[in-house]
Structure formats: structure tokens, C-alpha cells
C-alpha positions, -999 to +999 in steps of 0.1 A: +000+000+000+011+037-011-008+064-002-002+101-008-021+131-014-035+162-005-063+182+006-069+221+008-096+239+025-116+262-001-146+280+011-158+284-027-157+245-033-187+227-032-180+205-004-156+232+011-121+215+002-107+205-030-084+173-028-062+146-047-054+115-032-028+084-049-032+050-043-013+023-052-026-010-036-009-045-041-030-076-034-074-057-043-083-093-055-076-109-022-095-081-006-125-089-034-124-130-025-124-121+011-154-097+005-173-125-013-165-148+013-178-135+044-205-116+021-220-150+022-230-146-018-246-107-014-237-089-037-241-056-025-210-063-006-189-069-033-202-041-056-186-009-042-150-034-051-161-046-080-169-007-091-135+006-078-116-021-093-133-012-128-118+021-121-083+011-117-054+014-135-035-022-135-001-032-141+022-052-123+046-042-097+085-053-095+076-090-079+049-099-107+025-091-084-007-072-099-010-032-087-041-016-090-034+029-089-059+050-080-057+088-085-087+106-068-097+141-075-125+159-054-128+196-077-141+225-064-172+217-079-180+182-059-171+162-086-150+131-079-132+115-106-108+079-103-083+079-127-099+101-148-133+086-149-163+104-135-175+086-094-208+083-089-218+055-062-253+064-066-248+052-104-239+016-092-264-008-107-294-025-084-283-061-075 
């Protein structure tokens, strides 16, 4: 896990801060299969994963080992984008 970022109070933002936030996160598909195992088969406790991971940008790190890297952006305008890509948990289909 890498984390790094940074948030800055703005009283003209939307949700009063404006912030970017990098992620880099070895081992997300363990975290998924441990999700759908204690989940006991619901899927609405996998589907926030399963979302994010659809957002990430994979590679593979220096052991082999798959990396999932988020970037996160929160604008001044409330908008929250993953790489790029518009977030919008609301938008998450109905299981």
C-alpha cells in the first residue's frame, strides 16, 4: 500500500475542500475474495469493489504481483473523478 495526497480547505468549493489523493494498492483481488466470502453470496458487498476495481489502472509491480493505482480528485465543484473517470456511487447498478 502507497498512499499520498492532499487536501486544501476552499470555502468556494462545493463540499468546502478540493483534494487529490494516490493510491497504489498490491493484493485488491484478495481483498474482493475475502469480501465475497464472508459476504455469504450478497452482492451488494462486493459491488462498491467490483466498481472501484473497474476504475483502476493495473499493471504489475516489481515482484509480478498485480498493482491496482488509484488517482482521486474531489474539484471545487463536488465532482469526484478515479483515474480520470467520473465517481458516482449512486450510479452503481441494483443487484
Amino acid at each position: 500500500l502507497n498512499l499520498g495526497g492532499s487536501v486544501k480547505a476552499d470555502t468556494s468549493a462545493m463540499m468546502g475542500a478540493i483534494a487529490s489523493l494516490n493510491l497504489d494498492l498490491v493484493g485488491f483481488d484478495t481483498i474482493l475474495g475475502l469480501a465475497q466470502m464472508f459476504g455469504g453470496g450478497d452482492p451488494s458487498t462486493t459491488a462498491p469493489l467490483e466498481m472501484l476495481k473497474q476504475l483502476s489502472n493495473r499493471t504489475t509491480n516489481g515482484d509480478g504481483q498485480p498493482l491496482d493505482s488509484f488517482a482521486i480528485d474531489l474539484a471545487n465543484t463536488g465532482d469526484v473523478t478515479v483515474n480520470g473517470k467520473p465517481f458516482n456511487p449512486m450510479a452503481m447498478p441494483a443487484e
